[in-house]
Structure formats: C-alpha cells, structure tokens
N, C-alpha and C positions, 0 to 999 in steps of 0.2 A: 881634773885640772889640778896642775899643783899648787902649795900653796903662794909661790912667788910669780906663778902665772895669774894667781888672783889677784895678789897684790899691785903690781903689774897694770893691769885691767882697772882695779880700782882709780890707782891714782892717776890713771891717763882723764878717765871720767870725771873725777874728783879735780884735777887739774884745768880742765874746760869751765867747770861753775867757778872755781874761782878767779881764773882770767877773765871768764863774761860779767863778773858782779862787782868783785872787789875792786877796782878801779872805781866805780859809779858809787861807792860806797862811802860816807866820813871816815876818817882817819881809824876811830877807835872801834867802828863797827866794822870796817877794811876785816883789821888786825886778828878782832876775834871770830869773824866768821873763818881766816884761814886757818888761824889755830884749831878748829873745830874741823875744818877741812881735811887739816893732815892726819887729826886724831880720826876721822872716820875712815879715812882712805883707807888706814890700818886694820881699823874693826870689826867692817863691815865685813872683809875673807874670816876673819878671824872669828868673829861669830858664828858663821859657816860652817868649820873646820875646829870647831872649841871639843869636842869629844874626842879626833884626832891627839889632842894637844893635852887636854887636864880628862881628868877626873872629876867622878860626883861633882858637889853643890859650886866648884870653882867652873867645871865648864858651863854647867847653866849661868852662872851668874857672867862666862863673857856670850856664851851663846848672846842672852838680855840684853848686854851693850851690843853686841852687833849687829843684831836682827832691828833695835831700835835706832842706829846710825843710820842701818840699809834703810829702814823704813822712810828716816827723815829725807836724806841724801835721796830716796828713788822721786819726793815730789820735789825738791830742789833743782836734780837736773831736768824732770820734765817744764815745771813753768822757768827756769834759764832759756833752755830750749824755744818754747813757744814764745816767750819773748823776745829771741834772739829772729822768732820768722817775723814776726809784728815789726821790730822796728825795721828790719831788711823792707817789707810791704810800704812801711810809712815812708821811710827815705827814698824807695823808686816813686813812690806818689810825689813825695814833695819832690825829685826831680821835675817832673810835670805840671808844676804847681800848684799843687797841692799844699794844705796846710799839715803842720805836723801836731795831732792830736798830742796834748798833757799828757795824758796816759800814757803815751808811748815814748814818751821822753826819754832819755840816756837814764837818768836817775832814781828811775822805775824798778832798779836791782831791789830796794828797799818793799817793795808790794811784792817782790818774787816771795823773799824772806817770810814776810806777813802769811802770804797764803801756804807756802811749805811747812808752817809749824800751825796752822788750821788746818790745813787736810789731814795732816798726824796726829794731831791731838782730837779731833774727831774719829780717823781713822782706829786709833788706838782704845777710845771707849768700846767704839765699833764690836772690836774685835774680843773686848774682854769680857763684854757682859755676857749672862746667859742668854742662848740662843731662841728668839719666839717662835711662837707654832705659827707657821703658814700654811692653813686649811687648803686643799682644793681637792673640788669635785672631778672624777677623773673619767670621762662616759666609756665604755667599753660595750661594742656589736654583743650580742643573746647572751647578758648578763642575766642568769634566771633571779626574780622577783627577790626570793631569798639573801639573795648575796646583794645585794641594792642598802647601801649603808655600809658594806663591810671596811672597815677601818685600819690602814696599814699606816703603823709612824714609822719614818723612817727617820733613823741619824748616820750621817756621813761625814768620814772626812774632818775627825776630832782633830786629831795627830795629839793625842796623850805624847810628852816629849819634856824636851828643856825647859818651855815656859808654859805648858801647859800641863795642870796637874791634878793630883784628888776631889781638891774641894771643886775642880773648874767641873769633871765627871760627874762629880753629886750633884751638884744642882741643874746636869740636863739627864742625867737618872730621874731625882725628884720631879721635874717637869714632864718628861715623860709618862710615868708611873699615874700621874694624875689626867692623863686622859685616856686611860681605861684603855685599851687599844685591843683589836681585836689579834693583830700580829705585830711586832718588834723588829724594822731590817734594820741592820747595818751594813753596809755597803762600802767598806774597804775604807783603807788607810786611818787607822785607828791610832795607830801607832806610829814613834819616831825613837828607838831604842830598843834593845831588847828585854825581855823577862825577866831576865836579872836586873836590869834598872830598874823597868816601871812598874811589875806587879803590883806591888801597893798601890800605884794611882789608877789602874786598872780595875781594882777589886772592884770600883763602882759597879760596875757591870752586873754583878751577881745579883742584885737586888730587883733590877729591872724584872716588870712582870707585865703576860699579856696573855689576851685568853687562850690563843693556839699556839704558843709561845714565840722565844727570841732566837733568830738566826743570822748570820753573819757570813758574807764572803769577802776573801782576800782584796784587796788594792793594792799597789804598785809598793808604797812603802811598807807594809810586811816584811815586800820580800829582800827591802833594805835592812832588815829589822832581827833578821831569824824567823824564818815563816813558821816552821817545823815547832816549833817553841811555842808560839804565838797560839796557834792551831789547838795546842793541847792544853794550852794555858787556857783558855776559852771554852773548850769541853772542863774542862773540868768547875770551872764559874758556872756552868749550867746555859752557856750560849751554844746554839745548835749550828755548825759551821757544813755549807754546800756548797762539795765541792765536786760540780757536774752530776748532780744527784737534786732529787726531789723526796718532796711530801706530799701527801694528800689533804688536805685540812677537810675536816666536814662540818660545815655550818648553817645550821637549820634545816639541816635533810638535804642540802646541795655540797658537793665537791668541787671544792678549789686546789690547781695545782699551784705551789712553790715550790721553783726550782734557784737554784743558785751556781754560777760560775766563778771560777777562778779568775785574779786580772787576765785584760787582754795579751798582757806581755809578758804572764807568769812564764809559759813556757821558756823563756830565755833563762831564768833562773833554775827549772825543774821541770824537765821535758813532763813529768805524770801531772802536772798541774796546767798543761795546756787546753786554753778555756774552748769549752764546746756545746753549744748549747743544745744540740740534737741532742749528746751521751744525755744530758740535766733529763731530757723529758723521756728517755728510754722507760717504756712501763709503765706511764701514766693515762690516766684517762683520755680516752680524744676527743668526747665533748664537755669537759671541761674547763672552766676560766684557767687561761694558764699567767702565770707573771714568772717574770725572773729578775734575780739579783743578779746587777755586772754592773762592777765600779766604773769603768769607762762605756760613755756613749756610743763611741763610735763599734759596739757589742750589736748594736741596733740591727743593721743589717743581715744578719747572723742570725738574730733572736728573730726578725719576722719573715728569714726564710724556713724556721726550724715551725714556724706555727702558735707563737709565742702571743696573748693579748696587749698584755704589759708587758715592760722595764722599767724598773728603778736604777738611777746608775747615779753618781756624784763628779768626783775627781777633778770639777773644772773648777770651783768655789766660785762662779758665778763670776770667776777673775781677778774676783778678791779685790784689787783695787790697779786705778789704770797707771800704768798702759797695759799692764800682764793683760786686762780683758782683751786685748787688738789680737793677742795669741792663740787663744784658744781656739779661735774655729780653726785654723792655721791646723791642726790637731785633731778637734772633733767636731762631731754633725750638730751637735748643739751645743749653746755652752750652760743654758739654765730655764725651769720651768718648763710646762707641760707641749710636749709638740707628739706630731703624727708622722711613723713611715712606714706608706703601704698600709697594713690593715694592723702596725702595731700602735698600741701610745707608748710613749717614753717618757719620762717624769727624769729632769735633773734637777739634784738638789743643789743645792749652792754651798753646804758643806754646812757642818755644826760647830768646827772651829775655825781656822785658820793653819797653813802655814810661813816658816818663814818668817819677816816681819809682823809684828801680831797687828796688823793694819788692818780697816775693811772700810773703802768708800765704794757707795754706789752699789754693791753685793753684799746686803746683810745675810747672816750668817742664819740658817733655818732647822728649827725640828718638825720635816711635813709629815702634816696630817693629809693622809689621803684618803677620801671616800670615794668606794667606787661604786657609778652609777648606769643606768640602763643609757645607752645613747638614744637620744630622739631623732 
C-alpha cells in the first residue's frame, strides 16, 4: 500500500474518533485531543514506512513515534467504538422506557480517553520488559522413561528491529542461559531489518548456550529482511538453522529427533525454501520422539500427517493486544498455548517480543520452558 493510501486510511479512522469524542469533550480538551488526532493520523503510516523515508537512528526514532501513536490511537478507536454500540443499546432502550445509565451518557468521550492511555501505558510496560518463563509440562504417547524431563526453551518472535534492540536481546539471552536447557529453539521472526543494520543487536545470540545445542528456523519476517544474509549470519554466531532437515540428539541412551522447517509461505519468496515436513524427517529414526520447528501453526497438519510428536510454532503473539487477537484464528489453528491435532501436540508461543506497536494487553510475551512428559 502506498504511502498516501495509508495516510488516507489513517485519517478517515482518525476522523471518526474525533467526530464521536470531541464534541462531548470541554473546550480545551476538544482542542487538544484533535491536535493530537491530526498529528497521529500522520505518524501512525509514517511509523510504518520510516525506513522507506530516513535512515539509521532518524527512522527508528519516527518508526517510536509512530508505532506509539498506532498503539495509543488502536485503543482510542476501539473503546470510541464500543461506546458508540452502548449508547446506540441505551437510546433504543430508553425509547422503550427505559432509564438511560450515567455511564452511558453523551459525555462519557472523557472515560474513552482515561481507559485508551491505561491500556497503552500498561500495554507498553507489557511489551518492554524482559520476557518470563512460562513452564509447561508437555505429555507425548511412548516417551521412553529417559527423555521424561527433557527440557526445550523455546523463544519466538523477538523482531530485533527499530525499537527493539541489544540490551532488549541480552537480557532474554541471560534469562535463558540460566535455565540450563537441554535444547535452544528459535522459531522465526527474529528479525525486522537486515544484517547490515542489526548485526550488532543480534550478536546476543552467540552467547546463548544449551546442552544439545541452539537451532533456529525461518519466519515470515526474514524473508522481509534478507533471508540469505540472516541464514549465514546465524551460522556463523554458532546458531544451528533447519532447513527441512533434522538431528539426532542422544540423551541418556535414548534418541530424539529435531527437525526444523522453513516458514509456511517461504516458498513465495524462494521456491528451495518450501516448508516440508516429510523432506525434515527423511532419514531419521522411526521409533523415535520426533518434534519440529515451524513458525506458523497452521504447519500442524502437515507435521502430523508426516508422523511428527511435537511442534513448536509462534507467529500469532498470542495477538498481542485486542482486537488483532479476533484475527488470528481467522489465519491459524491456534492462536496460543498447548493444544492436540490427531496424535500431534503443538505448543504456541505468544512471542518473546512484540511487533509493531510495542503494546501487549491480555498476551504477555513468554520464554517456554517445555518439559516433556510420559502421557498418562
């Protein structure tokens, strides 16, 4: 979309909040919320498209304005919105005689405001802090005794990028590293830039340490990104990238398979990178635990026709904050946390960073811990 089709878009959007609010509003809070109206309706494309437009530290610093307009502005128009169904509800009631609730009074733009700079200003802690381990036990059919315990952390779905950066990497590196892990996935969308930008905030990576080591398959954004770059950028850190290919891991005298896929929609960018999870297990054991890496869920089906135990996938951020969550099944089979199809499990993470808006209500951001256990 261009960039006056965004702007466009914006301020038609931007033009509804402030015909439903500013009338209902005093004079001086009218005045400034439109002023802030017209500056967002700008910022938000602009944010968008800031790498399009500048360079280095000026595009991240409009990306920051923009992504933080987008963020305010997306709960502005949603409670507008929902107060604009409420009083519509209250006024057919009070046609019928009904009383017309306080709360839904004309003058209630003012509690719009209130709650759109609380859910951002929560949403935005949300999203900055470093992300907690979310443990879970994950049962899998003839897990031999051995492998009962074995420990996969997975992180997903950083997007290293404009507002996220080295120090935000180090400390879900360090978090990592301290719970000793038996394997390291990463699971797509790491990145928002290429190699020549973000190497340096990327390095964190190399430090990451686990007992059978750290591997990593593509997500959707890579291949926004320079996959090819990325790819070799990451072998060379000492991350182990699969791609439609497997390992053996042997631990404590039993064989696990890790296999890993390419995103589901690589091949539109790079027909050799079309994800297959049959090629992943060409060659490997067939009575053993199999898992795979695939950024997107909807891989599932796939993976438990191929014969697969597990998947790990991400890419939904758990929707990160609403309404984006109404979308996701819209798109995939799950949108977060541990579900069953057919004889596989599937584990989605809700992402380790954010992107976008650096917002996160209702999907906090997670490093899982997954242990996998004998099913009862």
């Amino acid at each position: 979309m261009s960039l006056l089709s965004l702007i466009a878009l914006s301020t038609a959007f931007h033009f509804y909040v402030g015909l439903r609010l500013v009338p209902s509003l005093p004079a001086d809070a009218g005045w400034a919320l439109s002023l802030w109206l017209a500056v967002s309706a700008l910022l938000s494309p602009l944010g968008l498209l800031a790498r399009r437009l500048l360079k280095g530290p000026a595009a991240d610093r409009l990306t920051w304005a923009g992504m933080l307009a987008m963020g305010l502005f997306s709960s502005l128009l949603v409670f507008t919105f929902l107060r604009d169904l409420l009083l519509l509800a209250a006024a057919a009631a009070a046609h019928f005689g009904a009383t017309l609730p306080s709360a839904l009074a004309p003058d209630s733009a003012g509690a719009v405001l209130a709650l759109a700079l609380l859910a951002s200003a929560i949403g935005l802690a949300n999203a900055r802090r470093t992300a907690r381990v979310r443990r879970v036990d994950v049962p899998l059919q003839r897990l031999p005794s051995a492998l009962a315990g074995f420990r996969i952390v997975q992180i997903s779905d950083i997007h290293v990028g404009p507002t996220i950066k080295q120090d935000y990497l180090d400390a879900i590196v360090d978090r990592v590293n301290a719970l000793d892990a038996d394997v390291v996935a990463i699971t797509g969308d790491l990145v928002d830039g290429t190699v020549a930008e973000l190497a340096s905030h990327v390095a964190p990576l190399a430090r990451l340490r686990a007992r059978h080591g750290v591997y990593f398959v593509t997500g959707n954004h890579e291949y926004y990104s320079g996959v090819h770059g990325w790819l070799a950028e990451l072998r060379r850190l000492g991350v182990r990238v699969l791609q439609n290919e497997h390992v053996v891991l042997r631990h404590q005298g039993e064989q696990l398979v890790l296999a890993g896929v390419p995103d589901y929609g690589a091949h539109h960018y790079d027909r050799a990178h079309r994800s297959d999870p049959v090629a992943a297990l060409q060659g490997a054991p067939e009575d053993a635990v199999k898992v795979l890496l695939a950024h997107q869920p909807r891989t599932a089906p796939a993976a438990a026709a191929a014969g697969f135990d597990l998947q790990l996938s991400g890419h939904t951020h758990g929707g990160q904050f609403f309404p984006w969550s109404l979308f996701v099944p819209l798109q995939q089979p799950f949108t977060a946390g541990l579900h069953q199809l057919d004889g596989l499990r599937v584990y989605v993470s809700r992402g380790t960073g954010y992107w976008g808006p650096p917002k996160r209500v209702g999907a906090p951001s997670e490093i899982s811990e997954l242990r996998l256990a004998a099913s009862v």
